[in-house]
ChimeraX commands (.cxc) that place a marker at each C-alpha (Angstrom):
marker #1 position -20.95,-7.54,7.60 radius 0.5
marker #1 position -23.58,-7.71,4.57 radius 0.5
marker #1 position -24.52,-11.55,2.78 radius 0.5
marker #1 position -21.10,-12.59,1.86 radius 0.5
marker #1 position -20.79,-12.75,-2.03 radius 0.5
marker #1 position -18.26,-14.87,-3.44 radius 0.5
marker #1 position -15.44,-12.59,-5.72 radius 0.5
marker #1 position -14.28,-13.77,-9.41 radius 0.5
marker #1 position -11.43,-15.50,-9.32 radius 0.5
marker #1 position -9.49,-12.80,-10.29 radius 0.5
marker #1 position -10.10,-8.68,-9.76 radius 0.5
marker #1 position -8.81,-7.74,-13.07 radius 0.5
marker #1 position -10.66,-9.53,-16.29 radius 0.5
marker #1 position -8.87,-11.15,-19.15 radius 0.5
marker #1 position -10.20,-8.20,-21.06 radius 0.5
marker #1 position -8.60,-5.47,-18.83 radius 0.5
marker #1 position -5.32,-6.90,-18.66 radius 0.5
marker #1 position -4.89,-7.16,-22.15 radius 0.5
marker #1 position -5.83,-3.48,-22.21 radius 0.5
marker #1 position -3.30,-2.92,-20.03 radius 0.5
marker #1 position -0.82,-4.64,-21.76 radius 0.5
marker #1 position -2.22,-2.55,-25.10 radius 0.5
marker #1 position -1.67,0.78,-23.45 radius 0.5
marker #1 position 1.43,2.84,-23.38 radius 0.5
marker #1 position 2.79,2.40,-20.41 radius 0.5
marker #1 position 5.95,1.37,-18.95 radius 0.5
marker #1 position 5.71,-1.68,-17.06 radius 0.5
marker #1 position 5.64,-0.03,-13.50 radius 0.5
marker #1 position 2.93,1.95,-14.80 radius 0.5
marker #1 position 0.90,-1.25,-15.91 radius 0.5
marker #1 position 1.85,-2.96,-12.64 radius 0.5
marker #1 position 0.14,-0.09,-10.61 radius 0.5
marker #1 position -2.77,0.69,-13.37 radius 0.5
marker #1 position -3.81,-3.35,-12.61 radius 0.5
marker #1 position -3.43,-2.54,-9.16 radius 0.5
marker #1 position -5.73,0.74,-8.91 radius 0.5
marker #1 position -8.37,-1.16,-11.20 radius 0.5
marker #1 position -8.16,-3.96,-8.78 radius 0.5
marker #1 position -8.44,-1.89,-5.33 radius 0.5
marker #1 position -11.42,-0.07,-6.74 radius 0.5
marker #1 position -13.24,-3.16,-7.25 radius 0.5
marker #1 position -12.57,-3.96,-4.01 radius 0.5
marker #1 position -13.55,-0.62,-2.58 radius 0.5
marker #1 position -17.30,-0.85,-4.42 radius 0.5
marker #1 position -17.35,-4.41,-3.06 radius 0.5
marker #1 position -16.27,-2.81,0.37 radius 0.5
marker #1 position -18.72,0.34,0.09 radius 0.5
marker #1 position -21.30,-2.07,-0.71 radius 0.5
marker #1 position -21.03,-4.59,1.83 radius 0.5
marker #1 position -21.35,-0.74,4.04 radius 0.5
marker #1 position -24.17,0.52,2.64 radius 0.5
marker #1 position -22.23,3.90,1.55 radius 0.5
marker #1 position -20.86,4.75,-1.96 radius 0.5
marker #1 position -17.25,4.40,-2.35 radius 0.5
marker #1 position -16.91,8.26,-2.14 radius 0.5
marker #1 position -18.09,8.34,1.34 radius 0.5
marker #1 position -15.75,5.34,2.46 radius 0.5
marker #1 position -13.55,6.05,5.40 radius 0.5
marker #1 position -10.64,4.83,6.27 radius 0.5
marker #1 position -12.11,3.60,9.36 radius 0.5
marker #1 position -14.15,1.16,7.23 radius 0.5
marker #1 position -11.78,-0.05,5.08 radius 0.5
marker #1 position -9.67,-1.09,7.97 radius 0.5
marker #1 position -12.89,-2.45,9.63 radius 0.5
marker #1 position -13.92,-4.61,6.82 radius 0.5
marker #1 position -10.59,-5.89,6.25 radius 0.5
marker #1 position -10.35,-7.12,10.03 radius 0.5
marker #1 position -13.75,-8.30,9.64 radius 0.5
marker #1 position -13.19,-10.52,6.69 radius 0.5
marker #1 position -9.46,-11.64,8.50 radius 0.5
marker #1 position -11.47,-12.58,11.35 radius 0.5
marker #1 position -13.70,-14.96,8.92 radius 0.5
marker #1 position -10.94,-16.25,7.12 radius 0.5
marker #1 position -9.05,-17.44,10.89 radius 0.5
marker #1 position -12.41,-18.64,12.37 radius 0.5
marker #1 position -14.08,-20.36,8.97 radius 0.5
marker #1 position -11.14,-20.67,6.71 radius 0.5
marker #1 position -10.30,-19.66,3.64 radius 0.5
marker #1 position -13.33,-20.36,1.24 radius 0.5
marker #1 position -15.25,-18.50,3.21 radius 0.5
marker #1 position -13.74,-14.77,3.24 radius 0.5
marker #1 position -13.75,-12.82,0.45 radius 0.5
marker #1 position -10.24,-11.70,0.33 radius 0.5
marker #1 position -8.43,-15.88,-1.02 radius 0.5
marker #1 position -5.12,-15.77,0.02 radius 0.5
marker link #1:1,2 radius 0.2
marker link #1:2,3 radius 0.2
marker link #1:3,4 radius 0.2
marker link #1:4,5 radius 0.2
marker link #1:5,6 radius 0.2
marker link #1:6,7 radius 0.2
marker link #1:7,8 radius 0.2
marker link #1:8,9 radius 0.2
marker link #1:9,10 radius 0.2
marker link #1:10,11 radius 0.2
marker link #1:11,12 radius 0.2
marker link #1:12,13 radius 0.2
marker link #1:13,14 radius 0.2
marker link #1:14,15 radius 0.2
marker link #1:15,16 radius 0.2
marker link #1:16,17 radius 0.2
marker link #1:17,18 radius 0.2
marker link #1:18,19 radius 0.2
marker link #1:19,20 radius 0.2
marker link #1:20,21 radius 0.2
marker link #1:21,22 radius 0.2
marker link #1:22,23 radius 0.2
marker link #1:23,24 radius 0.2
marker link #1:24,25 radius 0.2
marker link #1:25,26 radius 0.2
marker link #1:26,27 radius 0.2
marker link #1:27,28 radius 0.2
marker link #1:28,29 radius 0.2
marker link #1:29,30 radius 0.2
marker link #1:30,31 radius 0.2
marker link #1:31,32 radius 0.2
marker link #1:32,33 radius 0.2
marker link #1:33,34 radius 0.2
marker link #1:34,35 radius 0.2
marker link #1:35,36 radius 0.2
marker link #1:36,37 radius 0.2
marker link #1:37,38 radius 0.2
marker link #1:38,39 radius 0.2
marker link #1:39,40 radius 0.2
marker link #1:40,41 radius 0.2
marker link #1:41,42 radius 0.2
marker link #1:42,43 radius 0.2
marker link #1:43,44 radius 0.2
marker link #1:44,45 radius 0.2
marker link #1:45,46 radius 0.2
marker link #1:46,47 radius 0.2
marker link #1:47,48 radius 0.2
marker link #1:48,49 radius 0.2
marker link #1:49,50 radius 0.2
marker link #1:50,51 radius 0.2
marker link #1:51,52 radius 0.2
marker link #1:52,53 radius 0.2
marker link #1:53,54 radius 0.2
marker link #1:54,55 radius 0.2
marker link #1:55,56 radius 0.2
marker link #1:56,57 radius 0.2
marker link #1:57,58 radius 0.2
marker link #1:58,59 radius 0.2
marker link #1:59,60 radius 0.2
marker link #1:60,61 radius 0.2
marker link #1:61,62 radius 0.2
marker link #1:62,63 radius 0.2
marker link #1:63,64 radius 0.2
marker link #1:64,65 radius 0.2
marker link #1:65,66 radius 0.2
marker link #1:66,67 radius 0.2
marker link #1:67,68 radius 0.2
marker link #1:68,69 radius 0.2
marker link #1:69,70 radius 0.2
marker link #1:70,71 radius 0.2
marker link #1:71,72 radius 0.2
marker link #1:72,73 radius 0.2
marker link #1:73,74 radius 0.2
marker link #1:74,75 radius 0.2
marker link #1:75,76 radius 0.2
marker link #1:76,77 radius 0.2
marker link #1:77,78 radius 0.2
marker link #1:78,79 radius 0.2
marker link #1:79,80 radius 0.2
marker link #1:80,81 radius 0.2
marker link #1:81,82 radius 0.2
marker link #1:82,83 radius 0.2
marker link #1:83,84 radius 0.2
marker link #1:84,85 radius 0.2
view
């Protein structure tokens, strides 16, 4: 895996949430919109950390990485994967 970089605290910015919470949406909708602007931060972090663009992600990769940065949070703790829970 690529130079770790450490993520913001949070995937979805004070100012996109209250956009969000601005839009027209019912709140299922607004739970999923924060969760699709969330997983495609991760995915550029993801395609990144690959050296592809996120178009040419697989799903082979995205599992990959996710073991990969399980594996670092077991062995290092943690503070040290990207993923903080």
């Amino acid at each position: 895996m690529a130079e770790q970089q450490q993520p913001s605290t949070q995937f979805l910015t004070l100012e996109e949430s209250a956009k969000v919470d601005a839009a027209l949406l019912h709140i299922h909708e607004k739970f999923l919109t924060r969760l699709t602007i969330s997983s495609l931060k991760l995915l550029k972090h993801i395609a990144q950390d690959r050296g592809v663009s996120v178009e040419d992600l697989t799903a082979e990769q995205v599992i990959s990485w996710f073991e990969e940065d399980g594996k670092i949070r077991q062995e290092q703790g943690v503070d040290a994967a990207f993923l903080k829970w």
